[in-house]
C-alpha positions as protocol buffer text, in pm:
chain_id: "A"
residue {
  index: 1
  type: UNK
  ca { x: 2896 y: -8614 z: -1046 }
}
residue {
  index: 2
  type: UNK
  ca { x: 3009 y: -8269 z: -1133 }
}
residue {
  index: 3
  type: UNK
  ca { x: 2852 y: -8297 z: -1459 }
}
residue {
  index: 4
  type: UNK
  ca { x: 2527 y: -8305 z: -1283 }
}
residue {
  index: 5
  type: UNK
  ca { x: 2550 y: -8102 z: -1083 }
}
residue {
  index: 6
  type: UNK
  ca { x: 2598 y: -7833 z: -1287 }
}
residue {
  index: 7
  type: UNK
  ca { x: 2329 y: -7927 z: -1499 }
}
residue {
  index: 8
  type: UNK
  ca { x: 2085 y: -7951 z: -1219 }
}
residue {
  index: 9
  type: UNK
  ca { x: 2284 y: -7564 z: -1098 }
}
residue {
  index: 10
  type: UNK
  ca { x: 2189 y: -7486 z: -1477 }
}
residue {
  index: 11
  type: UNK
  ca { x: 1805 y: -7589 z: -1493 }
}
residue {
  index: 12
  type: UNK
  ca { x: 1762 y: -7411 z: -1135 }
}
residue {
  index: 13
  type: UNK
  ca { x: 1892 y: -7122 z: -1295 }
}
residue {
  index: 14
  type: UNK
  ca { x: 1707 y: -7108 z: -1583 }
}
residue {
  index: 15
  type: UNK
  ca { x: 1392 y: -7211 z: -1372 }
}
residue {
  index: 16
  type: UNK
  ca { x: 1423 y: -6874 z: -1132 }
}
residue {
  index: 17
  type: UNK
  ca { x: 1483 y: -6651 z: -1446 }
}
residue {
  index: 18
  type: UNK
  ca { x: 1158 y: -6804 z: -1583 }
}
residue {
  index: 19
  type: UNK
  ca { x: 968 y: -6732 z: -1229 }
}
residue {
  index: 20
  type: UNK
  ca { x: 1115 y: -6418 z: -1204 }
}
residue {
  index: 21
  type: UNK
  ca { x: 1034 y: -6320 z: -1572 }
}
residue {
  index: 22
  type: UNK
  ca { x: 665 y: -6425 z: -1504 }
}
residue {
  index: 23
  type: UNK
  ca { x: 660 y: -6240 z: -1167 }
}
residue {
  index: 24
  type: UNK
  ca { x: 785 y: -5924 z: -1330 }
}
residue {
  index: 25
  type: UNK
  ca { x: 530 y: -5942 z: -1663 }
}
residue {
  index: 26
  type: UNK
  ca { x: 221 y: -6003 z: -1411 }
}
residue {
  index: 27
  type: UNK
  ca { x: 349 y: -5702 z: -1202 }
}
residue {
  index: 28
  type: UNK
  ca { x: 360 y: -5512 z: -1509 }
}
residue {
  index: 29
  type: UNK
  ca { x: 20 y: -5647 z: -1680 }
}
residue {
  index: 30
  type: UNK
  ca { x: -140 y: -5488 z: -1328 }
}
residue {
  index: 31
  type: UNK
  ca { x: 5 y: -5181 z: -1346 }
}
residue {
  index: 32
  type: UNK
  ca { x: -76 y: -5127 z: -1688 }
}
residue {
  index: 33
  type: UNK
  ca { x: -436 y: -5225 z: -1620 }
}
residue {
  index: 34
  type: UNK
  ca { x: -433 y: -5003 z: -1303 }
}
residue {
  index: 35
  type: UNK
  ca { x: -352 y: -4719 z: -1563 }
}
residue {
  index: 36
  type: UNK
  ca { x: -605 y: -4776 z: -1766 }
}
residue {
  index: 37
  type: UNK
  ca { x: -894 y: -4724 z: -1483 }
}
residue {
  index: 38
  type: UNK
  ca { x: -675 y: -4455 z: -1403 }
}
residue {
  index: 39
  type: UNK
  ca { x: -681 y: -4274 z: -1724 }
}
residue {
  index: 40
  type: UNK
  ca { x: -1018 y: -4337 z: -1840 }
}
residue {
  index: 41
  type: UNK
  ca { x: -1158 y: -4217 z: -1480 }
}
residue {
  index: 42
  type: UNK
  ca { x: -917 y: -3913 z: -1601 }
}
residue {
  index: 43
  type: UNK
  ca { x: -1161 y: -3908 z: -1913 }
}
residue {
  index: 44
  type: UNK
  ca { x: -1530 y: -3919 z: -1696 }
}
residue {
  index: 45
  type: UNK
  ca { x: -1318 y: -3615 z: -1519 }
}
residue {
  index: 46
  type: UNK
  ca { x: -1288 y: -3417 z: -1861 }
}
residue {
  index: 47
  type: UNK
  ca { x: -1617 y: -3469 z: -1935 }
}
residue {
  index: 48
  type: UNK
  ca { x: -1783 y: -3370 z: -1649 }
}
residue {
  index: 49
  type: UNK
  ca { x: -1586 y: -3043 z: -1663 }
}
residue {
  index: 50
  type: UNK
  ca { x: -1729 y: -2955 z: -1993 }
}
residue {
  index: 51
  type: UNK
  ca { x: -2059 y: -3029 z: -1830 }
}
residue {
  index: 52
  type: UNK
  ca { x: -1958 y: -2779 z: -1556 }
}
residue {
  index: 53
  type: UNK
  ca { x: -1898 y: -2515 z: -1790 }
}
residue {
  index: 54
  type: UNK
  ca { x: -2187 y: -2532 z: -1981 }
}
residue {
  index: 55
  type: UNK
  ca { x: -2444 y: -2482 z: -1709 }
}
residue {
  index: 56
  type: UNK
  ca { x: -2385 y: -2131 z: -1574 }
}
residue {
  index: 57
  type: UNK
  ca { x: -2414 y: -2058 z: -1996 }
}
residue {
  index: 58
  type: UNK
  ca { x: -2732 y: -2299 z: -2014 }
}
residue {
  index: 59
  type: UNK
  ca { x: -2891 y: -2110 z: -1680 }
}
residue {
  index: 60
  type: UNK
  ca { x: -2812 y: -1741 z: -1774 }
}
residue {
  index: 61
  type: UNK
  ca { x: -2982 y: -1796 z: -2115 }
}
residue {
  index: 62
  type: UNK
  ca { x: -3290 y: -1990 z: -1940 }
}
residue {
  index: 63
  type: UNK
  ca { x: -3299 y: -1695 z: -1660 }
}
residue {
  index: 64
  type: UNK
  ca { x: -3329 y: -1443 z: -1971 }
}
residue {
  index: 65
  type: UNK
  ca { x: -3708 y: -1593 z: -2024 }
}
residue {
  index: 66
  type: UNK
  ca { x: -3798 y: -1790 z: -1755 }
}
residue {
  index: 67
  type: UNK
  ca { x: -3695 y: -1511 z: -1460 }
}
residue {
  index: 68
  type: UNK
  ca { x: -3962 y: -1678 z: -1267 }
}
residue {
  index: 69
  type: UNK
  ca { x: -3829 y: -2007 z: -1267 }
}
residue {
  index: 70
  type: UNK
  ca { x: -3590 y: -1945 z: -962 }
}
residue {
  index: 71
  type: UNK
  ca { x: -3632 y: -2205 z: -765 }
}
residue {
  index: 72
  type: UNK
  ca { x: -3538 y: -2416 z: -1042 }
}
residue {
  index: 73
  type: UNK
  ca { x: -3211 y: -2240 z: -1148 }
}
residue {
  index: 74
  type: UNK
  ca { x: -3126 y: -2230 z: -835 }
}
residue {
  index: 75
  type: UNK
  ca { x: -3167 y: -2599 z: -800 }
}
residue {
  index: 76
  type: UNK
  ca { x: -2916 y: -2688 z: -1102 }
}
residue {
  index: 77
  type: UNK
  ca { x: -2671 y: -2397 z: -944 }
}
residue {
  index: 78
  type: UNK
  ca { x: -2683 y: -2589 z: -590 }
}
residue {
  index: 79
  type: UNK
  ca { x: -2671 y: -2931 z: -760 }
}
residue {
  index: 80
  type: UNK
  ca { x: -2369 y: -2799 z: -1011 }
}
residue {
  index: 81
  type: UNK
  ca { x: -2185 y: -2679 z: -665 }
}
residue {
  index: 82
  type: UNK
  ca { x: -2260 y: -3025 z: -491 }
}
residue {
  index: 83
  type: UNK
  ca { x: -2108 y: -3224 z: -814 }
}
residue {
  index: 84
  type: UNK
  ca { x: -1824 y: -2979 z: -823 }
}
residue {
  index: 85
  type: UNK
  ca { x: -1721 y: -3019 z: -459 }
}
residue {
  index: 86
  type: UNK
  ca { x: -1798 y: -3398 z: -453 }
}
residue {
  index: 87
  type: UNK
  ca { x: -1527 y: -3421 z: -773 }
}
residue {
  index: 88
  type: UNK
  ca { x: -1254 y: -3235 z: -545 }
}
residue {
  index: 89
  type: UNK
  ca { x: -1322 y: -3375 z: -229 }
}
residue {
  index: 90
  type: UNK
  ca { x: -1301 y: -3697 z: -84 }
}
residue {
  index: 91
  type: UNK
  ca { x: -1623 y: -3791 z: -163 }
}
residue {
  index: 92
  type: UNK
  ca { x: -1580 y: -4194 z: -315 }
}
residue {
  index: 93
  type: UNK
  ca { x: -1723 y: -4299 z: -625 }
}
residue {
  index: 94
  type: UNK
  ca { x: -2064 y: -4344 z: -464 }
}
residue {
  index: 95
  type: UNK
  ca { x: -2075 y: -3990 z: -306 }
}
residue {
  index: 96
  type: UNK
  ca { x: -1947 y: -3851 z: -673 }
}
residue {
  index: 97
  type: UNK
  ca { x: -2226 y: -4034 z: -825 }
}
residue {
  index: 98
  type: UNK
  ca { x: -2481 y: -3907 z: -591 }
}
residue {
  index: 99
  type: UNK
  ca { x: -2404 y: -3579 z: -673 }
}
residue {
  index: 100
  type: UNK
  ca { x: -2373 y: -3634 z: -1013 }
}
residue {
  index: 101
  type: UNK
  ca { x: -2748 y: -3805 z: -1050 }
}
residue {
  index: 102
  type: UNK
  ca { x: -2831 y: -3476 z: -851 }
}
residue {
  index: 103
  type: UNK
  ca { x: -2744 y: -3268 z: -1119 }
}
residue {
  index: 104
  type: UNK
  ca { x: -2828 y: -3466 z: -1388 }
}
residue {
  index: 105
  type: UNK
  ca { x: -3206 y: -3465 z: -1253 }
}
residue {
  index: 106
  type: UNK
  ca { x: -3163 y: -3073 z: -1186 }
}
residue {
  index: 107
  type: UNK
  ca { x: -3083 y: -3054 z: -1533 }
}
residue {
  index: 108
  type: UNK
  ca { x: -3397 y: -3233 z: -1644 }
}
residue {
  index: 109
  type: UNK
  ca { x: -3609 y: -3022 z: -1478 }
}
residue {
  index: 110
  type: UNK
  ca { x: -3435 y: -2692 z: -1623 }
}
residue {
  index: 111
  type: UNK
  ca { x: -3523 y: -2845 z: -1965 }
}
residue {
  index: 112
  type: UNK
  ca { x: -3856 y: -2959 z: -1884 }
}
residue {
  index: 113
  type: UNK
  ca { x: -3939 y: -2631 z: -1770 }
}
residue {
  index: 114
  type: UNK
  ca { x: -3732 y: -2445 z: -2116 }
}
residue {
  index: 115
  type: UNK
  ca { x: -4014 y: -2630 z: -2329 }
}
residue {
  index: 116
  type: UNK
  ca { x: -4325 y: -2381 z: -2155 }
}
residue {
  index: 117
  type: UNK
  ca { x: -4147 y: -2130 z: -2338 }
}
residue {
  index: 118
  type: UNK
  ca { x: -4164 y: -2115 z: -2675 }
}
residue {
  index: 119
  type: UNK
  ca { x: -3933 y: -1800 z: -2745 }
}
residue {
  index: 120
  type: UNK
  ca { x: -3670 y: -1964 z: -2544 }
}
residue {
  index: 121
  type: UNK
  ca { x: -3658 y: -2316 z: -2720 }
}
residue {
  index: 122
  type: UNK
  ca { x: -3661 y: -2048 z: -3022 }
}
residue {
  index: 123
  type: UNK
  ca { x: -3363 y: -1915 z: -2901 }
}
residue {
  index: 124
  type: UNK
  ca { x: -3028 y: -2007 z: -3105 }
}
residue {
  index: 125
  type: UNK
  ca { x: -2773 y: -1986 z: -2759 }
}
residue {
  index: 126
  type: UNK
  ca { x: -3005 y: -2207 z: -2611 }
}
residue {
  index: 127
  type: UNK
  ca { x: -3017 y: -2448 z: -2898 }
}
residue {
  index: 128
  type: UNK
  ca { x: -2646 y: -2457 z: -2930 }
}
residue {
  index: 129
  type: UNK
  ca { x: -2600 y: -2484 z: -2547 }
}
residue {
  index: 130
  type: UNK
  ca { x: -2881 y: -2752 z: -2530 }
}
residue {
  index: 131
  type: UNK
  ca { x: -2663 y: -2942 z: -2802 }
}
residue {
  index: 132
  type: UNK
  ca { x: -2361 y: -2930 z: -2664 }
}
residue {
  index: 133
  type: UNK
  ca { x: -2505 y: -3020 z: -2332 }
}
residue {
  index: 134
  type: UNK
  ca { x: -2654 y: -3336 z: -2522 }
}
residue {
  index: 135
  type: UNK
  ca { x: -2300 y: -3450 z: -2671 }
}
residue {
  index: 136
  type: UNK
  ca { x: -2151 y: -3409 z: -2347 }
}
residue {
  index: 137
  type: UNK
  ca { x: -2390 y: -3616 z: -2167 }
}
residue {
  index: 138
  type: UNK
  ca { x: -2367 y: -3879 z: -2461 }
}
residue {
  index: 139
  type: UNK
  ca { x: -1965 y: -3863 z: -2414 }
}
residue {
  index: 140
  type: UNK
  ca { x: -1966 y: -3897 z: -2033 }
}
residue {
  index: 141
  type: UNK
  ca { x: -2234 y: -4191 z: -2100 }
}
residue {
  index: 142
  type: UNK
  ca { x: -1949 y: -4378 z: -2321 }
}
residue {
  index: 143
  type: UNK
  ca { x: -1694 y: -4265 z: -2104 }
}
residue {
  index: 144
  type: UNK
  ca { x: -1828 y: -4409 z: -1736 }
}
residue {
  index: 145
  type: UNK
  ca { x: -1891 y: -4762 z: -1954 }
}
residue {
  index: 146
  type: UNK
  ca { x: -1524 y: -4728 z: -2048 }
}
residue {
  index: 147
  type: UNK
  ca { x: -1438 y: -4699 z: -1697 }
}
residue {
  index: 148
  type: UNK
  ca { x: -1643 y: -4978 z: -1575 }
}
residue {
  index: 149
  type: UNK
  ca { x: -1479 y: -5221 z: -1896 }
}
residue {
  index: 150
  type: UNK
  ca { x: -1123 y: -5109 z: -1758 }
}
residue {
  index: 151
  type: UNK
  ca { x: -1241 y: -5178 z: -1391 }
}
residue {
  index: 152
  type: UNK
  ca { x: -1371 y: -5502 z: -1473 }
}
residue {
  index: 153
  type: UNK
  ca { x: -1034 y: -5598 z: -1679 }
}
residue {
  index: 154
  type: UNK
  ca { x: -827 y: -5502 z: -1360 }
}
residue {
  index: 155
  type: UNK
  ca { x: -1041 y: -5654 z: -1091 }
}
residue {
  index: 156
  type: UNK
  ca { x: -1029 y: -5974 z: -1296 }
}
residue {
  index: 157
  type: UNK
  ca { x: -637 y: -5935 z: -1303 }
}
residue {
  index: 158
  type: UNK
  ca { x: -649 y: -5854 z: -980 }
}
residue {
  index: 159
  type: UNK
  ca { x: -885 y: -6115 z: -847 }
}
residue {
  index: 160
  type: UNK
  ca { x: -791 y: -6403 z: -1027 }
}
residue {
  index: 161
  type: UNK
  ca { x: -509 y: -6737 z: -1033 }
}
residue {
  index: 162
  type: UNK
  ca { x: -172 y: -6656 z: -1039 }
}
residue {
  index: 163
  type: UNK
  ca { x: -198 y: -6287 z: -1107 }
}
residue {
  index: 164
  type: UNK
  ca { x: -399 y: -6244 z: -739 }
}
residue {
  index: 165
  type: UNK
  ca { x: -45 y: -6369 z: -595 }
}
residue {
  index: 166
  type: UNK
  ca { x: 161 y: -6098 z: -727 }
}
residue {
  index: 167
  type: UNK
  ca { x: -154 y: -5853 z: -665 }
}
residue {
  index: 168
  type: UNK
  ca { x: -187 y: -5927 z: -301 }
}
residue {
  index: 169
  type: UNK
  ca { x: 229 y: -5891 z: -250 }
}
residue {
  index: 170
  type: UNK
  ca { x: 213 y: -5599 z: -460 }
}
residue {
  index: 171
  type: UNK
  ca { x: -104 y: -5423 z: -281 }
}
residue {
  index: 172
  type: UNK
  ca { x: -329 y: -5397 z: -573 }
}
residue {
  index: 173
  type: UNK
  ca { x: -705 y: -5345 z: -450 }
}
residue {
  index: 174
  type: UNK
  ca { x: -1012 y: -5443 z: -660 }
}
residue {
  index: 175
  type: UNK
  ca { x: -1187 y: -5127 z: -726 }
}
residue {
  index: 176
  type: UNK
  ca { x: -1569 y: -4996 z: -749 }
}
residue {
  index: 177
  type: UNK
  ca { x: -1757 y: -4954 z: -1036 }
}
residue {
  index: 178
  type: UNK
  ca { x: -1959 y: -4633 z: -1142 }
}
residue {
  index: 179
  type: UNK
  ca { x: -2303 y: -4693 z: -1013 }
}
residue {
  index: 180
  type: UNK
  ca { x: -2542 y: -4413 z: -1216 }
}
residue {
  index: 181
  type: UNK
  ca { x: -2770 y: -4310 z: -911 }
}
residue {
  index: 182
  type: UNK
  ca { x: -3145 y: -4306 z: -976 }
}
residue {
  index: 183
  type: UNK
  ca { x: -3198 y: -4010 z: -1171 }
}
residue {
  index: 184
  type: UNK
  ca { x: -2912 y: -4103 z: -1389 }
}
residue {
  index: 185
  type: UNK
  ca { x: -3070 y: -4481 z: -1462 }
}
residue {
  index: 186
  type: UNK
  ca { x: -3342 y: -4299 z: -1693 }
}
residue {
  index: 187
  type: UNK
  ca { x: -3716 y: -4300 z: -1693 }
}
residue {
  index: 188
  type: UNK
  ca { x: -3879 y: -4596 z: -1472 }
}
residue {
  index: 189
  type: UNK
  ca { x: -4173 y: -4586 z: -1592 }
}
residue {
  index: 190
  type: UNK
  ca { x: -4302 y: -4504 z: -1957 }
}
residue {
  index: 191
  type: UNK
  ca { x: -4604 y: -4356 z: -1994 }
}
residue {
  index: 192
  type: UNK
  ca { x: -4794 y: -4318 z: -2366 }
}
């Protein structure tokens, strides 16, 4: 009788370390997945910084030939400002999107308006600042799809059997994707 009992004391044992083990590894798999949104929303961040900076550059050299232009550099300044304060504040993914679909339409219509001047597109500053511009907008592209990848991975973690057991305990949240607004979305409709 003793015997089996401390077999049966011996298989409960080795039962809870095996529970607890698997508790422990899901807890971690979520936080390491929580990290990941975490850093590569920490990555759409840098970008979008870069982007930042290279406006007042990309404006002062339009404003050089295009003086006239005003109420569209003052358009991409206002819409820079909004993105700016949308990033600091509390503004949600949706409100940071809106204001960055702002200025990425702002933008558009600084460049439009840089091709009725031929000096300007001429211009080596605004060449190099038009390129960089470009690289940074393909790098925040890759960037916002890396996000929504390590969004998806976590709200499947976080939303699925057993790991939504530990999640719920633990207070892990799905979270929102990045949502490009409209002007962000590209062209809708293609004209030849």
């Amino acid at each position: 009788m003793t015997t089996v009992i401390a077999v049966a004391g011996g298989i409960v044992c080795v039962l809870l370390i095996v529970v607890v083990a698997g508790l422990a590894a899901t807890y971690n798999r979520l936080v390491r997945l929580r990290n990941q949104a975490d850093a590569s929303w920490a990555q759409i961040d840098v970008q979008l910084k870069r982007r930042y900076d290279l406006i007042p550059n990309l404006v002062e050299t339009v404003r050089g030939y295009a003086a006239h232009e005003r109420g569209t550099l003052d358009a991409v300044v206002a819409a820079r400002g909004n993105a700016m304060a949308a990033a600091q504040g509390a503004a949600g993914l949706a409100g940071r999107a809106q204001a960055e679909g702002e200025l990425t339409g702002a933008l558009g219509r600084l460049l439009a308006v840089a091709e009725a001047y031929p000096e300007l597109r001429a211009n080596q500053n605004f060449a190099a600042l038009q390129g960089e511009l470009a690289k940074t907008e393909d790098k925040i592209a890759y960037a916002r799809q890396f996000f929504n990848s390590a969004v998806q991975s976590y709200n499947n973690a976080v939303q699925t059997l057993p790991t939504n057991l530990v999640a719920g305990v633990a207070g892990f949240r799905a979270r929102e994707f990045y949502q490009a607004s409209g002007d962000e979305r590209g062209p809708v409709q293609v004209r030849f």
